[in-house]
C-alpha positions in Angstrom: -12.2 -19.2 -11.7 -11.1 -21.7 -9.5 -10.5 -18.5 -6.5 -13.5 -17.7 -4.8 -14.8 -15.4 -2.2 -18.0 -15.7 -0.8 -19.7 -13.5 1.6 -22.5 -13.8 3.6 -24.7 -11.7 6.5 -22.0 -13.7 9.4 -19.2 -15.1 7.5 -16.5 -14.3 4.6 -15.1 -17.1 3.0 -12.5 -18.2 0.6 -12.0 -21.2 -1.7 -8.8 -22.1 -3.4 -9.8 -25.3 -5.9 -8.7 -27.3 -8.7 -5.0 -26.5 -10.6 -5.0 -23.0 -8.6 -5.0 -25.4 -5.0 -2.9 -27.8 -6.9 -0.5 -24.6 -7.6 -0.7 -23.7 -4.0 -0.1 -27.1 -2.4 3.3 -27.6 -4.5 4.6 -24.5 -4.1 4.2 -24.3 -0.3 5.5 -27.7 -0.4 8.8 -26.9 -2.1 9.1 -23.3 -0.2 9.0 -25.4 3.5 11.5 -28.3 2.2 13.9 -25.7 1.0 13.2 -24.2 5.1 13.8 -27.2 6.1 16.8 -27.9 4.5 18.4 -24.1 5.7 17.3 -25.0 9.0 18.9 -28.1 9.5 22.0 -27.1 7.8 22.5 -23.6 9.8 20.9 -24.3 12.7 19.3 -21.5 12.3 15.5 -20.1 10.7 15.0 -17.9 8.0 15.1 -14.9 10.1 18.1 -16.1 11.5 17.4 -17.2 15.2 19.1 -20.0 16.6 17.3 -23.2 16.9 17.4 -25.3 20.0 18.4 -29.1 19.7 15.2 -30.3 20.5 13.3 -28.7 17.9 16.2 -29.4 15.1 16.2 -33.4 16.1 12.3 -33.5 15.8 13.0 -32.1 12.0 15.3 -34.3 10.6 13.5 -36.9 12.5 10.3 -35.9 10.1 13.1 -35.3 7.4 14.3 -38.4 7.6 10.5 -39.9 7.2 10.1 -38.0 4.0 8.4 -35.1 5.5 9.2 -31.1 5.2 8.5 -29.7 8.4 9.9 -26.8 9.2 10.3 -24.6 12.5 8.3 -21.3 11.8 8.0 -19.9 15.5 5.8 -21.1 18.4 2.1 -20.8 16.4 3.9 -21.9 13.2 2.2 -18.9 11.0 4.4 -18.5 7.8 1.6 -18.1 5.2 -0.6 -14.9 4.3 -3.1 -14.9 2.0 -4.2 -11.4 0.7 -7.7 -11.2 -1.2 -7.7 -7.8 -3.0 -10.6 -7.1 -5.4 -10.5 -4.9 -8.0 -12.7 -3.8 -11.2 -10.5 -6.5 -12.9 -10.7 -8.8 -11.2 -9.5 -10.5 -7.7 -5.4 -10.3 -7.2 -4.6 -13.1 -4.7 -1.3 -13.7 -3.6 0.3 -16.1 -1.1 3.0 -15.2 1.6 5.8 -16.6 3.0 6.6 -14.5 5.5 9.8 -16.0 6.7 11.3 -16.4 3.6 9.8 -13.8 1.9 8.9 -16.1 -1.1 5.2 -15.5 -2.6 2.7 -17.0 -4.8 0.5 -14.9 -7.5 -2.6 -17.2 -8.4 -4.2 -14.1 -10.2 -5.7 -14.7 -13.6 -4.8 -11.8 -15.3 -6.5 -13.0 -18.1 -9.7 -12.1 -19.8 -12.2 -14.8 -19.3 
């Protein structure tokens, strides 16, 4: 699998490798240019607050370079990753929280 959790006796760590980071990499990729593009277009974020100048001239100024960066608040915290285990197996999905748009790398398969 390549979705791993790994505990020890002062830490909990998680490793996202391979196609699944691949997966992950693209996807967040296409959700933040599609931001980007509302943003810059409305004038406005996901949620719907106004964006100030300043901020909308430094993204199409990335924009223009080729880069999707979009304006997701003062700490710029969009994504949540949840880690649920379960007899089956671990579920692990990947939020957007502005947008609402998420990821599902669970196997649900039998391996």
């Amino acid at each position: 699998m390549a979705v791993e959790i790994e505990a020890t006796e002062h830490a909990m760590l998680f490793r996202i490798s391979g196609e699944n980071y691949q997966q992950l990499v693209e996807w967040q990729h296409s959700v933040d240019k599609k931001v980007v593009e509302q943003e810059l277009e409305s004038g406005r974020s996901p949620r719907g607050r106004p964006l100030e100048e300043i901020v909308l001239e430094a993204m199409r100024t990335e924009s223009d370079q080729g880069n999707a960066v979009p304006y997701y608040g003062a700490i710029q915290g969009a994504y949540v990753y949840r880690f649920v285990p379960t007899t089956m197996g671990l579920i692990v999905k990947i939020e957007n929280t502005e947008t609402g748009d998420v990821l599902d790398l669970t196997n649900y398969t039998d391996e």
